[in-house]
Kinemage of the C-alpha trace (Angstrom):
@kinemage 1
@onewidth
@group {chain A} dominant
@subgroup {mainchain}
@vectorlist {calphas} color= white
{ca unk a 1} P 15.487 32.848 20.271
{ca unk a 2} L 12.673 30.960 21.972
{ca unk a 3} L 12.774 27.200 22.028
{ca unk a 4} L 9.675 25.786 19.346
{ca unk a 5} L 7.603 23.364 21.549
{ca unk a 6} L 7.801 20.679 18.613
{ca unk a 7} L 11.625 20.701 17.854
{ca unk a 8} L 13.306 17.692 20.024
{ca unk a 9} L 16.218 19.346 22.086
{ca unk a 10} L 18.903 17.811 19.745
{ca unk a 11} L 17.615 20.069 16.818
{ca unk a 12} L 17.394 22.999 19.027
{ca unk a 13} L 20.507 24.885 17.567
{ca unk a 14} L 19.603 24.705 13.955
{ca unk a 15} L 18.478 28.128 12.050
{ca unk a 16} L 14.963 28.245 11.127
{ca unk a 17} L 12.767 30.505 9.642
{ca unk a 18} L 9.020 29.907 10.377
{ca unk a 19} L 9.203 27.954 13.596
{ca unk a 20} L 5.139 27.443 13.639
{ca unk a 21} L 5.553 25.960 10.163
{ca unk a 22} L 8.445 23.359 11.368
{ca unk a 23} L 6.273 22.341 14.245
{ca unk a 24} L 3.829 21.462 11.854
{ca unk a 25} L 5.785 19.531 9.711
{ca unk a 26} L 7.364 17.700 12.837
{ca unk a 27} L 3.659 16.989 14.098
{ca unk a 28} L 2.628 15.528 10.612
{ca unk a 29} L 5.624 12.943 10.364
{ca unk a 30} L 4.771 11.819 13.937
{ca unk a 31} L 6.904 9.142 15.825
{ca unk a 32} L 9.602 7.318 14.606
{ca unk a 33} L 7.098 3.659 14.786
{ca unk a 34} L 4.345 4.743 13.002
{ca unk a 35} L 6.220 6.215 10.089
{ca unk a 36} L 7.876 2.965 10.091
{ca unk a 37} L 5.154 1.012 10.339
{ca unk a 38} L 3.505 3.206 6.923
{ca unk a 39} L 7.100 2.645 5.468
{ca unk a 40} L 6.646 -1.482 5.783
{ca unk a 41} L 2.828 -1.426 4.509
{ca unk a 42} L 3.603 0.869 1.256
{ca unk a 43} L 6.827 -1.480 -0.037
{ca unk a 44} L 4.003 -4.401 0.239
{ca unk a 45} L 2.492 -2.033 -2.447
{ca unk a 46} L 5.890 -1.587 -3.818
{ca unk a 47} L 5.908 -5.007 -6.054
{ca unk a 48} L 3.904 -5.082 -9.312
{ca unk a 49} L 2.896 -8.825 -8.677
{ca unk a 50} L 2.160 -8.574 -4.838
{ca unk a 51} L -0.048 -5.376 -5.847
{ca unk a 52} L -2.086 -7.365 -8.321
{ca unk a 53} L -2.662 -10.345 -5.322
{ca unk a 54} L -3.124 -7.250 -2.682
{ca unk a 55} L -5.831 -5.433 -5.625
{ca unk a 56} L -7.513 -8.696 -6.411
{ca unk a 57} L -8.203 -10.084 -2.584
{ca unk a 58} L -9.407 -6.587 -1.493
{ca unk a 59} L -11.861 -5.829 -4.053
{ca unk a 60} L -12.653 -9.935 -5.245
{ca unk a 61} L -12.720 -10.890 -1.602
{ca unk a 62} L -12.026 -14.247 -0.380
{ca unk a 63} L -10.054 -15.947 -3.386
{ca unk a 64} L -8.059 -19.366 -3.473
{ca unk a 65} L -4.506 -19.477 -4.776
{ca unk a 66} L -5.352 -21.105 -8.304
{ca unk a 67} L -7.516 -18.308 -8.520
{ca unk a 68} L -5.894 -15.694 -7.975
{ca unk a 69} L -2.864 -17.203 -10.175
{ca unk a 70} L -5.711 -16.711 -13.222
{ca unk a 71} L -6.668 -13.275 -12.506
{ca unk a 72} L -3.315 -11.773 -11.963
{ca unk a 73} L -1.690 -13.919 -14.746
{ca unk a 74} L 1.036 -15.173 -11.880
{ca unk a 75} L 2.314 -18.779 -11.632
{ca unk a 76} L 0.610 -20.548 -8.744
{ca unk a 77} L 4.121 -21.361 -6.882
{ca unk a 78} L 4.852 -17.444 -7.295
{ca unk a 79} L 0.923 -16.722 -6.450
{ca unk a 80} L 1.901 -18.834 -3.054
{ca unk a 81} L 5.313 -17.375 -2.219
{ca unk a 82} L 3.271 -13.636 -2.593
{ca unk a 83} L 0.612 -15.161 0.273
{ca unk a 84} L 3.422 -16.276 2.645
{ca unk a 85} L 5.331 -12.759 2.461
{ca unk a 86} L 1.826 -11.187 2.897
{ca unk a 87} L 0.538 -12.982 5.908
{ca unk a 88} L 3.884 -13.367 7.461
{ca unk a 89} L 3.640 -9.012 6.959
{ca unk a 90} L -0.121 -9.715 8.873
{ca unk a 91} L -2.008 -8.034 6.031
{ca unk a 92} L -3.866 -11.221 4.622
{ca unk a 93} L -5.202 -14.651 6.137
{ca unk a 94} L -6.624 -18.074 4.879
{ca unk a 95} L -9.799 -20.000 6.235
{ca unk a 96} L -9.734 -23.526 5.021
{ca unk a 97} L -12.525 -24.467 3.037
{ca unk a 98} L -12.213 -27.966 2.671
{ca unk a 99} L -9.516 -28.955 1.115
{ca unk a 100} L -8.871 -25.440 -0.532
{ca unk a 101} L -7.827 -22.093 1.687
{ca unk a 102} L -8.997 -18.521 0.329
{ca unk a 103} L -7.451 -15.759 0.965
{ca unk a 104} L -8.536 -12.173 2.392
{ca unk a 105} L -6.922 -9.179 2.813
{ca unk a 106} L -7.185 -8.308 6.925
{ca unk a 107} L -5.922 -5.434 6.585
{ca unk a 108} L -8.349 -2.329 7.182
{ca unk a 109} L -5.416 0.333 6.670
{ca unk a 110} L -4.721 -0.472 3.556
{ca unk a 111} L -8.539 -0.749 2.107
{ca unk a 112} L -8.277 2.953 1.319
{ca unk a 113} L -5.140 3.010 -0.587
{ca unk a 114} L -6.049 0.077 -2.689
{ca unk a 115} L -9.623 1.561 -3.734
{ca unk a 116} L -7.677 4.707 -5.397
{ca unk a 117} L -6.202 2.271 -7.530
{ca unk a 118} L -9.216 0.381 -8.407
{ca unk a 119} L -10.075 0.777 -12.546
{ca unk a 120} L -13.030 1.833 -13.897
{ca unk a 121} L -15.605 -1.066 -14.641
{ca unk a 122} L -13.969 -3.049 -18.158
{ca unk a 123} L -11.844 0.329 -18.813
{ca unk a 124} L -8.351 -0.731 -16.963
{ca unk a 125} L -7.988 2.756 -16.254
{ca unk a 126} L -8.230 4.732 -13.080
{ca unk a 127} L -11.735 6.324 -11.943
{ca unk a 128} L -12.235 10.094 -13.267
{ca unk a 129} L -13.143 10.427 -9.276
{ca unk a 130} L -10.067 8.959 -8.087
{ca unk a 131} L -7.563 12.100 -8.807
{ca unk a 132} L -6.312 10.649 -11.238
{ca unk a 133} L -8.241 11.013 -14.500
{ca unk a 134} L -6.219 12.725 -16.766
{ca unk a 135} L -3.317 11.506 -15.557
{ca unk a 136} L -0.677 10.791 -18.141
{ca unk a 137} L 0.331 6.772 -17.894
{ca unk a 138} L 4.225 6.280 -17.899
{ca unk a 139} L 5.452 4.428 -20.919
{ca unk a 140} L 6.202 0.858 -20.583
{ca unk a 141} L 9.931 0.141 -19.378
{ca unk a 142} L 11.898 0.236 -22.516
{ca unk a 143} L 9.288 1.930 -24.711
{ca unk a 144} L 10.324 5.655 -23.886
């Protein structure tokens, strides 16, 4: 059987049945740090609070902590501990303006994935461009 140029010597032995189609798959994963890396910056997205901080500095743009404690309905302290995870994790930054620091998301990666989630103007639902018009929502926890 000849060796598949994408299947790392280890794997070599295994039984396969479309070898171009494995390589292909192997190629799309990519190396072990980058899928890492994605792993890290979707749990940020993984939270239902840090989302709503993450949504509201990308598309509100620089916001200060009080802020964004009204328009995501958070309490300030919680609003705060959210900011620390998120710039320790590099994806958002403050710039001091006077005695109050807004926040920004500095993270171009994620811009994408956030706008697919961005509502229709005053509908709270998803864009019928997005993909997901249509889309059934999932029932409240408990409500099902």
């Amino acid at each position: 059987m000849a060796r598949m140029h994408r299947v790392p010597a280890e794997r070599a032995d295994r039984r396969v049945i479309d070898g171009h189609t494995v390589c292909a798959a192997i190629e799309s994963i990519g190396d072990a740090d980058r899928l890492a890396a994605w792993a890290d910056r979707f749990a940020l997205l993984g939270e239902p609070h840090r989302l709503a901080v993450l949504l509201a500095l990308h598309h509100a743009g620089p916001i200060a902590v009080t802020d964004l404690a009204t328009a995501t309905g958070i309490a300030d302290p919680a609003v705060s501990q959210i900011l620390r995870l998120l710039r320790t994790a590099g994806v958002v930054a403050g710039t001091k303006d006077g005695r109050i620091v807004r926040y920004a998301l500095t993270a171009p990666h994620l811009a994408p994935v956030l706008d697919q989630l961005r509502p229709a103007p005053g509908s709270g639902t998803p864009e019928a461009g997005d993909g997901t018009a249509g889309t059934p929502t999932p029932p409240e926890p408990g409500t099902a």
